[in-house]
Backbone as CSV, one residue per row, in Angstrom:
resi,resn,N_x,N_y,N_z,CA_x,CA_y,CA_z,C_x,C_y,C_z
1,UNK,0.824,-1.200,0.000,0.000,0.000,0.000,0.858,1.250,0.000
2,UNK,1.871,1.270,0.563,3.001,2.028,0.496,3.205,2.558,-1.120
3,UNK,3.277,1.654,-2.093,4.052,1.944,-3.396,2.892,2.979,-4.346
4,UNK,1.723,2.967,-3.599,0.423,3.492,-4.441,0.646,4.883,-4.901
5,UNK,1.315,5.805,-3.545,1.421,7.412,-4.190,2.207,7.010,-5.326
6,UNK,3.405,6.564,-5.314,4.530,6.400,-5.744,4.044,6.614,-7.224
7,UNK,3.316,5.018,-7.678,2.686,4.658,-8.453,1.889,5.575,-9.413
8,UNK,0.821,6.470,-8.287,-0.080,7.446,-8.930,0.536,8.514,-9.069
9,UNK,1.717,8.976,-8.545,2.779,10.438,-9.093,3.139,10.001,-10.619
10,UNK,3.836,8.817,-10.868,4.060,8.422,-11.986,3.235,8.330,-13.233
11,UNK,1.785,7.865,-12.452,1.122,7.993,-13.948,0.647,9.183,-14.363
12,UNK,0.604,10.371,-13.375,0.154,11.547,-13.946,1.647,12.019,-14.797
13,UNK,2.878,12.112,-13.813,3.686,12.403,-14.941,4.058,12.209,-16.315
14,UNK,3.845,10.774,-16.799,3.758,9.920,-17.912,2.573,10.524,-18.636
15,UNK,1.461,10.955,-17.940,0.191,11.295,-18.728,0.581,12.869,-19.417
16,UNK,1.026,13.054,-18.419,1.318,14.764,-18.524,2.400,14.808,-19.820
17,UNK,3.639,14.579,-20.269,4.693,14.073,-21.311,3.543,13.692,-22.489
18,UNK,2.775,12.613,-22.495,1.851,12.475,-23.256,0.723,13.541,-24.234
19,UNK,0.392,14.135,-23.594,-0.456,15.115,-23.865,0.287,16.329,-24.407
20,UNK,1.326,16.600,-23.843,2.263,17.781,-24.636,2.887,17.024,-25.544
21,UNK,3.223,15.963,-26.232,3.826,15.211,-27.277,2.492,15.787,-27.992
22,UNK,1.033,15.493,-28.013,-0.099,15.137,-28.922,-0.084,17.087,-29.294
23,UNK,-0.303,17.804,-28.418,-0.158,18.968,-28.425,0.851,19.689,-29.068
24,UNK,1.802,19.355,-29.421,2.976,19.804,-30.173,3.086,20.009,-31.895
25,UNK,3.056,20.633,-32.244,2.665,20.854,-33.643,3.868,20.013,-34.697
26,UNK,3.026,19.103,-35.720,3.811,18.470,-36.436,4.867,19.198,-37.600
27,UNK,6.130,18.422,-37.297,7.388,18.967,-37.951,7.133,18.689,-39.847
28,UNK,7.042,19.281,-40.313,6.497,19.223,-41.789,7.795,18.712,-42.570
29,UNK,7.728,17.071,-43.440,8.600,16.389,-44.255,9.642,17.680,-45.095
30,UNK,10.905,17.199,-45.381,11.301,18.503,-46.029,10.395,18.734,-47.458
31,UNK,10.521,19.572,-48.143,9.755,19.920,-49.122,10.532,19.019,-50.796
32,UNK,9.826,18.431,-51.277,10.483,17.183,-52.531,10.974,18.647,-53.055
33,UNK,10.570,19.668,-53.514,11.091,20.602,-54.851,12.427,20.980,-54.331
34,UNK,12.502,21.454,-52.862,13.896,22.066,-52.328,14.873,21.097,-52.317
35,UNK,14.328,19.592,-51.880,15.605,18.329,-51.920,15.768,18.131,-53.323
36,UNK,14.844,18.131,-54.466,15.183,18.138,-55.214,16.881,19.093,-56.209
37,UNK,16.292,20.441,-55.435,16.747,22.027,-55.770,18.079,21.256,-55.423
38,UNK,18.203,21.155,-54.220,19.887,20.939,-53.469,20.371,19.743,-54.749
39,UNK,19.353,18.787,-54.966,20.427,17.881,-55.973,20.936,18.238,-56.927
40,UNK,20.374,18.837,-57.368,20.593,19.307,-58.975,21.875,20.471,-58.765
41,UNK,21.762,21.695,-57.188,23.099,22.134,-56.939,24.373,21.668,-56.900
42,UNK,24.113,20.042,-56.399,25.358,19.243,-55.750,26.024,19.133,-57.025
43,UNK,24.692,18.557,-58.084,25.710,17.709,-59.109,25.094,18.130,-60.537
44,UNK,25.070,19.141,-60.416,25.271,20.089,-61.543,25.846,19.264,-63.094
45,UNK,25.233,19.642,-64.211,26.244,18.896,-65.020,27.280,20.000,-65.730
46,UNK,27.573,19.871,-66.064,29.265,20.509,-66.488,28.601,21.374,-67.512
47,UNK,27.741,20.785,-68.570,27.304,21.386,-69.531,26.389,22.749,-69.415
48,UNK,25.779,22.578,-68.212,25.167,23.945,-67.556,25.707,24.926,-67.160
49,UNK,26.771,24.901,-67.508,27.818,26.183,-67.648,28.887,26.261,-68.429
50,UNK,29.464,27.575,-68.502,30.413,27.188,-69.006,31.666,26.706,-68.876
51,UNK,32.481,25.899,-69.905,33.956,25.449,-69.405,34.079,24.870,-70.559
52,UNK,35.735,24.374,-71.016,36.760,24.479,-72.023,36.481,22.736,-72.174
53,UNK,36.908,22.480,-73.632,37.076,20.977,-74.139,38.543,21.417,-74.619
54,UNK,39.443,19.966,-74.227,40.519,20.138,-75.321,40.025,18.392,-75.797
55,UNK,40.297,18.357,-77.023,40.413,17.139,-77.726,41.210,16.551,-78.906
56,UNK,41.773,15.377,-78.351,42.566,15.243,-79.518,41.702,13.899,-80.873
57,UNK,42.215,14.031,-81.644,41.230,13.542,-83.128,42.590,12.175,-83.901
58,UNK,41.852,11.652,-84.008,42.789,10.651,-85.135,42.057,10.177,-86.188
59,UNK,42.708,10.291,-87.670,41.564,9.560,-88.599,42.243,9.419,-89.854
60,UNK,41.394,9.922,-90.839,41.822,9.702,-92.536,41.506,11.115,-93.045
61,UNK,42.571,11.725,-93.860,42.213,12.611,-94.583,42.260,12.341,-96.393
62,UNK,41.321,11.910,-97.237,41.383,11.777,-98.454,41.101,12.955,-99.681
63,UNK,41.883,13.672,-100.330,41.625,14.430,-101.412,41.338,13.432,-102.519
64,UNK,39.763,13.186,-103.155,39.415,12.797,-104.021,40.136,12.591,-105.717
65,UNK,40.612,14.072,-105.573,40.831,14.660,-107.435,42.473,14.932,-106.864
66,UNK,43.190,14.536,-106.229,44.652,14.832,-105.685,45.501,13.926,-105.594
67,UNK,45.918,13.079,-106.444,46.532,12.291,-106.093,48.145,12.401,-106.164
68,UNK,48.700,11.905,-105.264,50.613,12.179,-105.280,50.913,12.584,-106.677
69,UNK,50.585,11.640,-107.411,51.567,11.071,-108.920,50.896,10.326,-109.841
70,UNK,50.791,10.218,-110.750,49.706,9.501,-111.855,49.345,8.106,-111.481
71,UNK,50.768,7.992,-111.060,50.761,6.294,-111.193,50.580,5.748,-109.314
72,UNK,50.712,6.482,-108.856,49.670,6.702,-107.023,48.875,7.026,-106.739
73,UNK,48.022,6.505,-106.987,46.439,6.318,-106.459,45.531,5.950,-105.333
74,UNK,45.137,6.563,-104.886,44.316,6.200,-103.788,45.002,6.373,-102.207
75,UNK,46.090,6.455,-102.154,46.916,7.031,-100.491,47.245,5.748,-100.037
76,UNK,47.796,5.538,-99.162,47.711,4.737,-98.065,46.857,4.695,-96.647
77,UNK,46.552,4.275,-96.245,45.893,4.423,-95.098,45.554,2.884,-94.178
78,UNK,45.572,2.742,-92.950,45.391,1.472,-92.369,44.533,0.660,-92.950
79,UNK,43.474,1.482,-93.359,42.011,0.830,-94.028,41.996,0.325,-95.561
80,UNK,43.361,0.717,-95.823,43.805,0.239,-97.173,43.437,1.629,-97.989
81,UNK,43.367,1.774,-99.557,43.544,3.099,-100.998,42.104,3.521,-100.242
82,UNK,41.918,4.916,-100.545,40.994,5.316,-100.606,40.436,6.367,-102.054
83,UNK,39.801,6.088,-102.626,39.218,6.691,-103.848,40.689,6.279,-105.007
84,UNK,40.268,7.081,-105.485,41.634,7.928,-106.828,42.456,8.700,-106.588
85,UNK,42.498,9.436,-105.277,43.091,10.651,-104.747,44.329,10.133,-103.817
86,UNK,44.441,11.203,-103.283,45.631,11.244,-101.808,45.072,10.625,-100.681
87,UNK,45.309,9.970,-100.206,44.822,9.174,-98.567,45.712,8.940,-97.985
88,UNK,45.322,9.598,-96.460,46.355,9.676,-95.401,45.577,9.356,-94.442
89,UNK,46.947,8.949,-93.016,46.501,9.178,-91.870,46.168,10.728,-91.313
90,UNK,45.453,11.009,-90.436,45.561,12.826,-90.017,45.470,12.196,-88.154
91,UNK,46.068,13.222,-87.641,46.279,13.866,-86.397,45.883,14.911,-86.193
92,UNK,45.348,15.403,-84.945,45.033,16.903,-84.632,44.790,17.033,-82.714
93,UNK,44.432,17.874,-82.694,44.087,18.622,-81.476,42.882,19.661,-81.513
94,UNK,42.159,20.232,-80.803,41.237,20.868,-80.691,40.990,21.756,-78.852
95,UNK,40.967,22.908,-79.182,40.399,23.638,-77.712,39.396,24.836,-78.268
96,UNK,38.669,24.219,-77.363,37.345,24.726,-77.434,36.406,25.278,-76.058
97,UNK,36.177,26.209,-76.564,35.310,27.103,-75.380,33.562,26.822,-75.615
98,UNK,33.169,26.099,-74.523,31.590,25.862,-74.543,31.234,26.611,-73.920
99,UNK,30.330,28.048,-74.363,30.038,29.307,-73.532,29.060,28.752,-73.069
100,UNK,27.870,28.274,-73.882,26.265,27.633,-73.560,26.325,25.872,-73.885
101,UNK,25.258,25.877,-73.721,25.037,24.002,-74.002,24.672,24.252,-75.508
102,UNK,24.461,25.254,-76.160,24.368,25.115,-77.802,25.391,25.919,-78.438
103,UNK,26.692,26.241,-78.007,27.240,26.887,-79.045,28.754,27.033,-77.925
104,UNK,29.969,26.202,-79.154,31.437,26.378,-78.957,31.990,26.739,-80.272
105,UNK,33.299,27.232,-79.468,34.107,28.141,-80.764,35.286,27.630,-80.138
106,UNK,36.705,27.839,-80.545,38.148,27.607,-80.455,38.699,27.276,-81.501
107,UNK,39.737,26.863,-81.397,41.010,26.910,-82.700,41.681,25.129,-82.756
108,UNK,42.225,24.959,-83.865,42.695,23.593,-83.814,43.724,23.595,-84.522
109,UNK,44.406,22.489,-84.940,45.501,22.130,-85.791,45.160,20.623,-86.309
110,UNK,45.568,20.269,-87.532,45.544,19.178,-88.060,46.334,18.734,-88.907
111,UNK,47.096,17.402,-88.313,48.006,17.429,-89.032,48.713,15.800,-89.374
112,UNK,49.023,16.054,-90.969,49.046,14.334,-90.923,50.734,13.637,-90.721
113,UNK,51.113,12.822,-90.360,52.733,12.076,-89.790,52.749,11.350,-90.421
114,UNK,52.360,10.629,-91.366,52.483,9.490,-91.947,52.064,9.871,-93.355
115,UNK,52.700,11.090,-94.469,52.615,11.335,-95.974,52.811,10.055,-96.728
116,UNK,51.676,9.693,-97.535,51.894,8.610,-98.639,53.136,9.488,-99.398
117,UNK,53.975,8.291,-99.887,55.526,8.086,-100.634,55.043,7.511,-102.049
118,UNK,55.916,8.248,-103.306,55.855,7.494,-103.922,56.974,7.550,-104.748
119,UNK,57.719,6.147,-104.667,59.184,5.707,-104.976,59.487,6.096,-106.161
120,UNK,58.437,6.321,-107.401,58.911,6.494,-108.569,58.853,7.535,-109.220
121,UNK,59.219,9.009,-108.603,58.708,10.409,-108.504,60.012,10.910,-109.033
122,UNK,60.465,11.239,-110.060,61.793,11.751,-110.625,61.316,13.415,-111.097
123,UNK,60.260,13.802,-111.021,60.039,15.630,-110.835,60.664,15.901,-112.192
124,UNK,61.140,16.854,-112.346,61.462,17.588,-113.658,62.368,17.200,-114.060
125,UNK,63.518,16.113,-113.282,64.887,15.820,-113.409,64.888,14.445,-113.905
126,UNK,65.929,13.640,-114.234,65.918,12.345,-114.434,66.428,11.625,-113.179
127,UNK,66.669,12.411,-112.248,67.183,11.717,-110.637,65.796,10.900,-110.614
128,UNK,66.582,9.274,-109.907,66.103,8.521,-108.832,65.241,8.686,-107.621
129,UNK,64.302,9.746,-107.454,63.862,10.080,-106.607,62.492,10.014,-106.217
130,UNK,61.893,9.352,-104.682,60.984,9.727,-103.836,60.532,10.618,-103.669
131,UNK,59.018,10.604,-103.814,58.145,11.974,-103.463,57.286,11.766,-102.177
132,UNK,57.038,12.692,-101.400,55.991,12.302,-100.297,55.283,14.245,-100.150
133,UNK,53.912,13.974,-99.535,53.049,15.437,-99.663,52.512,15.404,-98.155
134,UNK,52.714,16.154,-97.397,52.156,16.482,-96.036,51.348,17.813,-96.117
135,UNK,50.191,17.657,-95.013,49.337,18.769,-95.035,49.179,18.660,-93.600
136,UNK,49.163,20.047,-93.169,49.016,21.134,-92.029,48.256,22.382,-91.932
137,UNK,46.995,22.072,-91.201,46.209,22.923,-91.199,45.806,23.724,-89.506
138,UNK,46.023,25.178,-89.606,45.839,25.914,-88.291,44.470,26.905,-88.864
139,UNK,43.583,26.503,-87.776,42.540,27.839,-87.561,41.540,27.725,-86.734
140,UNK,40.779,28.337,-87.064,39.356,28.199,-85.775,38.003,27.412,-86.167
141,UNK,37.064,27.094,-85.513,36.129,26.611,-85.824,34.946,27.114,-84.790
142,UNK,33.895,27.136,-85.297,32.456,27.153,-84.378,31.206,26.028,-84.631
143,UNK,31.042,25.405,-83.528,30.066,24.012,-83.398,28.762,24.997,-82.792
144,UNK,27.279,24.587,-83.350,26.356,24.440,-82.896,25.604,23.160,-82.582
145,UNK,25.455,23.189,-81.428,25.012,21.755,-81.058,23.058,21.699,-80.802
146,UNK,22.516,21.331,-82.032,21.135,21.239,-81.667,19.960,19.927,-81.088
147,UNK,21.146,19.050,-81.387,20.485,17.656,-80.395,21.404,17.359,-79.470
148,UNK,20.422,17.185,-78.211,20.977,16.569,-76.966,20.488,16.244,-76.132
149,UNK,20.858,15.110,-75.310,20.417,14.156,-74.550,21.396,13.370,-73.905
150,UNK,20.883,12.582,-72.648,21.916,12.639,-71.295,22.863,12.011,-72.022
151,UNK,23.294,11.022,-73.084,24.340,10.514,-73.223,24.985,11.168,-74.652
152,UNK,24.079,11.189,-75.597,24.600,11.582,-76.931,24.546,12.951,-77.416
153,UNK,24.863,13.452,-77.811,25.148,15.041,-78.990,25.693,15.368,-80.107
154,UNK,24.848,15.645,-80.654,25.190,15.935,-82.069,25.302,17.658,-82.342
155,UNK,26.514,17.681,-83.250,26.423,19.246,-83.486,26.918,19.328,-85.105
156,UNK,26.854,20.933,-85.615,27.129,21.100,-86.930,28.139,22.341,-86.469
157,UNK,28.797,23.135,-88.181,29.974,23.747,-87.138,30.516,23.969,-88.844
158,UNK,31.794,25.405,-88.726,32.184,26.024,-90.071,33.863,25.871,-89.487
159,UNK,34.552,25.914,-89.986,36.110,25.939,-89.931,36.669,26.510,-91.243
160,UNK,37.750,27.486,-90.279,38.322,28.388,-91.212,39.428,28.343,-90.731
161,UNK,41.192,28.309,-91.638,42.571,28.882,-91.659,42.914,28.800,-92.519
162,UNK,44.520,28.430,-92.026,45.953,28.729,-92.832,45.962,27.333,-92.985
163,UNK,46.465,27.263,-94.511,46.853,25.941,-95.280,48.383,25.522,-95.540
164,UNK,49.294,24.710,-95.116,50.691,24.519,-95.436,50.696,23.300,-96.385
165,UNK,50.876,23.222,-97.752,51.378,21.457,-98.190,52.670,21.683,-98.243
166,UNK,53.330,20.566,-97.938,54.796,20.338,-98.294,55.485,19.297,-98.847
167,UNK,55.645,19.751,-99.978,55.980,18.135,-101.008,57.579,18.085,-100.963
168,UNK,58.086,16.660,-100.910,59.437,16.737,-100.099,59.739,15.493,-101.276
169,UNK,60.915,16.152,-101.989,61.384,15.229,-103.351,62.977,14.626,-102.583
170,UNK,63.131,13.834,-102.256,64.401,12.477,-102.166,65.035,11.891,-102.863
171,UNK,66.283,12.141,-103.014,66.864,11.627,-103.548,67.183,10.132,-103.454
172,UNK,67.358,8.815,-103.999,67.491,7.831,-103.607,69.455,7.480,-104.236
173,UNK,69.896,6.442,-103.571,71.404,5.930,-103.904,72.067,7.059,-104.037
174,UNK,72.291,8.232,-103.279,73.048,9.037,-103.092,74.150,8.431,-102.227
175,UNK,75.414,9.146,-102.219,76.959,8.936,-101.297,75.924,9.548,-100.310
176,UNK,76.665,8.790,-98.937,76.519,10.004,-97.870,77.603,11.082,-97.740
177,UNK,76.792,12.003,-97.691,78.059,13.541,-97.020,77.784,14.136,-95.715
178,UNK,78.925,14.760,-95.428,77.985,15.783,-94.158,77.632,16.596,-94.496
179,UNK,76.637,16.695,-93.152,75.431,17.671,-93.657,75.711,19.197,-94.211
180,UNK,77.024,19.779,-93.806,77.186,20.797,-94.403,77.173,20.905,-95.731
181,UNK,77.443,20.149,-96.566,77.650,20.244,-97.964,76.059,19.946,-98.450
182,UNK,74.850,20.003,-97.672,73.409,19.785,-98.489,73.264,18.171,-98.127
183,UNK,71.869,17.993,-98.460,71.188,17.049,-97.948,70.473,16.820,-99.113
184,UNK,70.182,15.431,-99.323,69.538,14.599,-100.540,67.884,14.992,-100.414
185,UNK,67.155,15.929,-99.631,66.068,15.852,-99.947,65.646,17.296,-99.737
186,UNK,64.674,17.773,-101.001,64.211,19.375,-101.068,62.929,19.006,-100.728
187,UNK,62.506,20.704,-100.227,60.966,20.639,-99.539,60.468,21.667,-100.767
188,UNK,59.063,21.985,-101.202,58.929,22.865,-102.035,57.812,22.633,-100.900
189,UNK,57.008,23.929,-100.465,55.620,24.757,-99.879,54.613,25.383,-100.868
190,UNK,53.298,24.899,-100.229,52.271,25.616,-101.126,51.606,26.401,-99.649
191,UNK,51.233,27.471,-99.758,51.188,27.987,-98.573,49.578,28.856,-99.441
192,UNK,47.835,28.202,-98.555,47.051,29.009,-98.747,45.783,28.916,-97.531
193,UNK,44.561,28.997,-97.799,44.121,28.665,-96.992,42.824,27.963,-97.434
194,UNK,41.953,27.346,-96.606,40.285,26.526,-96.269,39.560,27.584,-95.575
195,UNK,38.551,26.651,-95.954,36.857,26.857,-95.688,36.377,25.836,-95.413
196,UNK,35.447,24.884,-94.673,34.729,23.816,-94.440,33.517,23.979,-93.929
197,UNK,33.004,22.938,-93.859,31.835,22.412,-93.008,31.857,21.116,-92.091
198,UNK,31.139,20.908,-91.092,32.053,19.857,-90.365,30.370,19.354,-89.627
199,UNK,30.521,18.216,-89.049,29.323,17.536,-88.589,29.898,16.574,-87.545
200,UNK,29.258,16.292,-86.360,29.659,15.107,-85.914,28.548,14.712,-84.523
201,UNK,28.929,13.695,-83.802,28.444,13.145,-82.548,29.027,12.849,-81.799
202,UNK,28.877,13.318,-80.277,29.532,12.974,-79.297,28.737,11.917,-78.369
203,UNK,29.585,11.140,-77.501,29.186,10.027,-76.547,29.670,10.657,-75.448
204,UNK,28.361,10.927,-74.265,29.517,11.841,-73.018,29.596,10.125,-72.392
205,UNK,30.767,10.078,-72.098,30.671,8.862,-70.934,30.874,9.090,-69.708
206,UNK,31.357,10.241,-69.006,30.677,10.930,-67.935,30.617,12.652,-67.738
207,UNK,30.886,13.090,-66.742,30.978,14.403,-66.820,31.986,15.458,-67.441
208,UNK,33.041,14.420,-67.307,34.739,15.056,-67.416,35.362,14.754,-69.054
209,UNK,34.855,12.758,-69.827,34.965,12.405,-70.637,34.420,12.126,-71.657
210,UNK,34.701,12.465,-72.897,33.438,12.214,-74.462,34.466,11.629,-75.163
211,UNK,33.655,10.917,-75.722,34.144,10.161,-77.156,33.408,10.897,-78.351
212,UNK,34.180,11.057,-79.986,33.001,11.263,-80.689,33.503,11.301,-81.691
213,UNK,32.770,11.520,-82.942,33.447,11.135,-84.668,33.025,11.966,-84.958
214,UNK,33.596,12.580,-86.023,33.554,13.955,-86.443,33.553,13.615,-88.170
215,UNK,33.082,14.650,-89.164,33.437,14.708,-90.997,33.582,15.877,-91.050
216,UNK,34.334,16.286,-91.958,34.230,17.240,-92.359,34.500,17.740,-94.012
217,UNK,33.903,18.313,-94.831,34.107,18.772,-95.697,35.182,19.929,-96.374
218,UNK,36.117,19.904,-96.493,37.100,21.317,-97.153,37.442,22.093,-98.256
219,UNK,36.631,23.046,-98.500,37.618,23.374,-99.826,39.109,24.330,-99.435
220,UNK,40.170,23.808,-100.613,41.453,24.516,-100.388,41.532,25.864,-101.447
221,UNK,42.203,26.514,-101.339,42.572,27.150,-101.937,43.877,27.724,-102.080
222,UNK,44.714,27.381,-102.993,46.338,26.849,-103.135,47.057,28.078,-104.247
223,UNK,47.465,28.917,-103.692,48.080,29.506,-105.063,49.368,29.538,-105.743
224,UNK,49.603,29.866,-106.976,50.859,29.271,-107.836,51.613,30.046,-107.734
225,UNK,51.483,31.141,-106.796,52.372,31.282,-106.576,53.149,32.245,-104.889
226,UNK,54.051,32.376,-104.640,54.375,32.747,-102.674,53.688,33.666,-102.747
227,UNK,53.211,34.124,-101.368,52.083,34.980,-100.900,52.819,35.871,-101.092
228,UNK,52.513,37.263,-101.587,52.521,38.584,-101.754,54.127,38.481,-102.636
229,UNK,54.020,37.628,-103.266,55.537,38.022,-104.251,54.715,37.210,-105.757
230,UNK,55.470,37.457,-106.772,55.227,36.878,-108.101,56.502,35.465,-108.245
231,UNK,56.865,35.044,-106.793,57.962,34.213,-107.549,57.496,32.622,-107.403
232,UNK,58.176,31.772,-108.158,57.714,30.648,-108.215,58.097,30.045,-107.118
233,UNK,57.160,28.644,-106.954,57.162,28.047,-105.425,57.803,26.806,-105.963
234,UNK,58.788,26.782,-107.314,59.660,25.336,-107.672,60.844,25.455,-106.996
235,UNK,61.714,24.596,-106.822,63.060,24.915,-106.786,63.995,24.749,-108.065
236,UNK,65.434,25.119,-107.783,65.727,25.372,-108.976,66.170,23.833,-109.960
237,UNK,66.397,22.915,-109.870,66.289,21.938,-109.925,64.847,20.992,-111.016
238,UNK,63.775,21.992,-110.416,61.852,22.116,-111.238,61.295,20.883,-110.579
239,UNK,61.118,21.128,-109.036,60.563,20.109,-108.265,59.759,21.413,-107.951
240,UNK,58.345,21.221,-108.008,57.249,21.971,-108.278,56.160,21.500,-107.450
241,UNK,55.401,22.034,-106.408,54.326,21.983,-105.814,53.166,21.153,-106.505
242,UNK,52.694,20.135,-106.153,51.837,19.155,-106.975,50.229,19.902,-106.849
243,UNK,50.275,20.308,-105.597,48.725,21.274,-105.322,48.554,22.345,-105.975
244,UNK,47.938,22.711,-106.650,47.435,24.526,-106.238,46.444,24.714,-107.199
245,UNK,45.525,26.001,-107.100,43.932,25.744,-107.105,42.891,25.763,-106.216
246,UNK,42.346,24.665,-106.414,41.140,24.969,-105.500,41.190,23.162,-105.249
247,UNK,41.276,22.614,-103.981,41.550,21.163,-104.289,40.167,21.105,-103.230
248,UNK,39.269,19.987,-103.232,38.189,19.268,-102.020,38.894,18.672,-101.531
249,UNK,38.954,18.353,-99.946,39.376,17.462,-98.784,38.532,17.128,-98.006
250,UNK,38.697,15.691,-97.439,36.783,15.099,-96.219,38.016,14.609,-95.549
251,UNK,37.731,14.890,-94.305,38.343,14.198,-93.151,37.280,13.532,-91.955
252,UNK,37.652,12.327,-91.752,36.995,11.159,-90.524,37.935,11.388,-89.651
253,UNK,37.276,11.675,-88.151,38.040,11.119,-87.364,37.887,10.699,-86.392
254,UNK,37.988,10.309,-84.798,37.692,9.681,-84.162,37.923,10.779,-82.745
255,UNK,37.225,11.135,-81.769,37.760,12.384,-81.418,38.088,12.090,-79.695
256,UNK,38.453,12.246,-78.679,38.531,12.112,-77.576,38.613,13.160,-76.765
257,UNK,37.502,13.951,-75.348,37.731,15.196,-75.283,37.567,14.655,-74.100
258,UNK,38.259,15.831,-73.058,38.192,15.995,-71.811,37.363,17.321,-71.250
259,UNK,36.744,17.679,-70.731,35.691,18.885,-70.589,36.606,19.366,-69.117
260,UNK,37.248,20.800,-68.838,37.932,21.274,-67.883,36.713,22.288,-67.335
261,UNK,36.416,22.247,-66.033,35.552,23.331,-65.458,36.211,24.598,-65.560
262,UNK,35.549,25.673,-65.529,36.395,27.325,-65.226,36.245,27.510,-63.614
């Protein structure tokens, strides 16, 4: 009988805790739009602002109506001749500024390491000699990108520069000398510039990395003769620039970019 106050202090206290729990106004779930809000802050995609691509490109560059030498046709290339023309490997680089999610601009270079050769190229002379033609191209470009979606993008895009060919005539079964006394192989330069059109698709595979293939269309424009002089671009010898005119070029390539935040 003793334990009864005890007992009945307790249940009013317990009752009392009770009733101010029921009385207490309910704490409201956070709000879905604001948890939402914070996600989309955390992890932002890259493309929602702006920041820089550099990318480098590997592929084929083929001039259709260009070929080395009458009797060289079609280029070399891993994939084996391509057309009637010149076919090469090409190399390049690319940096590019993505101001918006629809529109980049920057500058590139392209350039091929591996000039188709052709062994039976004797030029104006009756020398024994190898011919090979390299092309180097510097300028800018602008991509508009009008499809996109979380993984793929496609864009279209104009490219404009400076054009270098350099046709490099070799001598073959020459003595060796040192080099002071001249070297068995002349370079002759065609020095003009392009215009293109260019198309391609990218694969983002995450935020930082894209894959993507690129075409592009070129016209050259090559003249007969050095910029701002009347003199000829042969040497004296009459190893003569194989380009000049107006030549078409399509380049494939395979592109790999890294996207840098600002």
């Amino acid at each position: 009988m003793r334990a009864t106050p005890l007992l009945l202090a307790a249940t009013v206290l317990l009752g009392t805790r009770v009733a101010a729990a029921d009385d207490a106004p309910p704490v409201a779930p956070p709000s879905k739009i604001e948890s939402t809000q914070e996600t989309k802050h955390e992890h932002a995609s890259l493309l929602d602002r702006p920041h820089t691509v550099a990318e480098a490109e590997a592929g084929i560059i083929a001039l259709p109506s260009a070929p080395i030498s009458a009797s060289n046709r079609g280029g070399s290339t891993p994939l084996g001749t391509v057309g009637n023309g010149d076919a090469t490997v090409q190399t390049g680089v690319h940096l590019l500024y993505r101001a918006t999610r629809e529109w980049a601009f920057g500058a590139g270079a392209l350039f091929a390491p591996r000039p188709t050769t052709d062994p039976n190229a004797g030029g104006a002379s009756s020398l024994n000699r190898s011919h090979s033609r390299s092309y180097l191209f510097l300028g800018g470009e602008v991509r508009y990108f009008p499809l996109r979606s979380r993984l793929l993008e496609g864009y279209v895009g104009l490219t404009s520069g400076a054009l270098i060919i350099a046709d490099r005539f070799s001598t073959n079964n020459v003595p060796e000398v040192p080099s002071l006394l001249g070297t068995s192989t002349v370079t002759v330069s065609t020095e003009g510039f392009a215009v293109g059109m260019e198309t391609g698709v990218n694969y983002l595979v995450n935020d930082s990395f894209v894959i993507g293939l690129a075409l592009r269309a070129d016209l050259w424009v090559l003249p007969n003769e050095k910029p701002f002089s009347q003199e000829t671009s042969c040497d004296p010898i009459g190893d003569c620039p194989t380009l000049t005119g107006r030549v078409a070029a399509f380049e494939l390539g395979l592109t790999f970019g890294y996207r840098i935040p600002l």
